[in-house]
Steps between C-alpha positions, in 0.01 A plus 500: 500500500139416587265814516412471892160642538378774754182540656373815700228355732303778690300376801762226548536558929204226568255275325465420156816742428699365721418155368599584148776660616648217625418290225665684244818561705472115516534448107788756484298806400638780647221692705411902649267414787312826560259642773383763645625332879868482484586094432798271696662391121603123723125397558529396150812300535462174259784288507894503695603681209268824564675797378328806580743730282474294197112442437289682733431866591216664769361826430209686731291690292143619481386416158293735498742795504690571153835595575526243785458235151722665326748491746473110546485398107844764520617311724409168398689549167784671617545187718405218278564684138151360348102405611331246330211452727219744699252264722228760712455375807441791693172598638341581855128491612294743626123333554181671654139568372491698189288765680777535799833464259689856520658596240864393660368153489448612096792642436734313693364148350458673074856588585737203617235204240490750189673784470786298665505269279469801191824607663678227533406326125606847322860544719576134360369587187721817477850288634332209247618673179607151325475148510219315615349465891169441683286680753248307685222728738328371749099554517216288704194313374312776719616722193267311281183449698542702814445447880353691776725768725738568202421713261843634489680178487298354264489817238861499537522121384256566256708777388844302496317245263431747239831647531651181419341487157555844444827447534535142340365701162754757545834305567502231282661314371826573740324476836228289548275618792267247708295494809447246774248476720592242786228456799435251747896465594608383802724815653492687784287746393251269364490319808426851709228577258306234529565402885665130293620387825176423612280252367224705457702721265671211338227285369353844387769586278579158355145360445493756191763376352372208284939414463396419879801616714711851569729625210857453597763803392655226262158510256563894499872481420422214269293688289765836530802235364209393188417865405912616482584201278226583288575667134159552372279612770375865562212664682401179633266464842687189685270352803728324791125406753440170492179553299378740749415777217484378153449749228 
């Protein structure tokens, strides 16, 4: 019997999770989409023979909150007996002048980008106790050199970067623990953010991008499918941007 693999995806209801979502359930990967808004399981429907009982489960949780985890990792293995794979997609932003951020705006952002994601690597880490798997967080180039109205953001994606390593050191050889930083890809947040139905906003965007054009979702997933076949690859910094930051 061929070991079917499990994924627990957390900020999987839109975007880039939603994306990956999908294209895992695609290749037969059985997948937890998580978020903290509560998720229709049939938006991710990829083929006639969509079986929502056999490969996919929704949980609502605030990542954030400890025994709201542990009670979806519970879950997920009582349901699908293993987990192979943790991807961090969840994260929310909170932007406004450093002088006029409040410390909600603080606490609320540290709490779903890092100490989420320190919650959610150590409950898969704790179910983890053999075989191999893979956790993948999410951070932003903004991490690295910074940007204007978001302090918190970025020291949270500065802080998920470090974690990665940390952990990389820690958990090998068994699970092998990367980051991606995707930016410049064409979803509907992106396209909010940067007004990208407009011209204006458009040209903006794409004319610092020497790759010359938007990122589509399939360069992200692309890159996600890459780092879980890989055997020999740990604490590694992967950039999905077109060229937009190069490090």
């Amino acid at each position: 019997m061929v070991d079917k693999k499990v994924a627990i995806i957390t900020g999987a209801g839109r975007g880039l999770g939603e994306a990956v979502a999908r294209d895992l359930l695609g290749k037969g990967i059985s997948v937890v989409v998580a978020d903290m808004n509560k998720i229709n399981i049939y938006k991710y429907k990829v083929n006639s023979q969509f079986n929502d009982s056999a490969n996919i489960m929704s949980y609502q949780v605030d990542v954030s909150k400890r025994m709201e985890v542990k009670k979806m990792f519970a879950s997920a293995y009582e349901r699908f007996k293993q987990i192979d794979y943790l991807i961090n997609f969840a994260g929310i932003n909170r932007d406004a002048p450093f002088i006029e951020m409040t410390d909600e705006d603080w606490d609320s952002v540290i709490s779903v980008h890092l100490k989420g994601t320190f919650i959610c690597c150590q409950e898969f880490v704790k179910l983890k106790s053999h075989g191999n798997g893979h956790i993948i967080n999410v951070s932003a180039a903004c991490g690295i050199q910074g940007r204007k109205n978001g302090v918190n953001f970025c020291s949270a994606k500065a802080g998920v970067l470090a974690f990665t390593k940390c952990l990389a050191l820690e958990l090998s050889p068994r699970i092998q623990v990367n980051c991606l930083i995707p930016s410049a890809v064409d979803t509907p947040e992106v396209r909010e953010r940067y007004n990208l139905d407009t011209k204006e906003g458009f040209d903006s965007v794409v004319k610092g991008i020497p790759m010359g054009r938007l990122g589509k979702t399939e360069d992200v997933t692309q890159m996600i499918n890459c780092i879980l076949s890989s055997n020999f690859t740990t604490g590694s910094t992967f950039y999905v941007n077109g060229g937009e930051y190069m490090s």
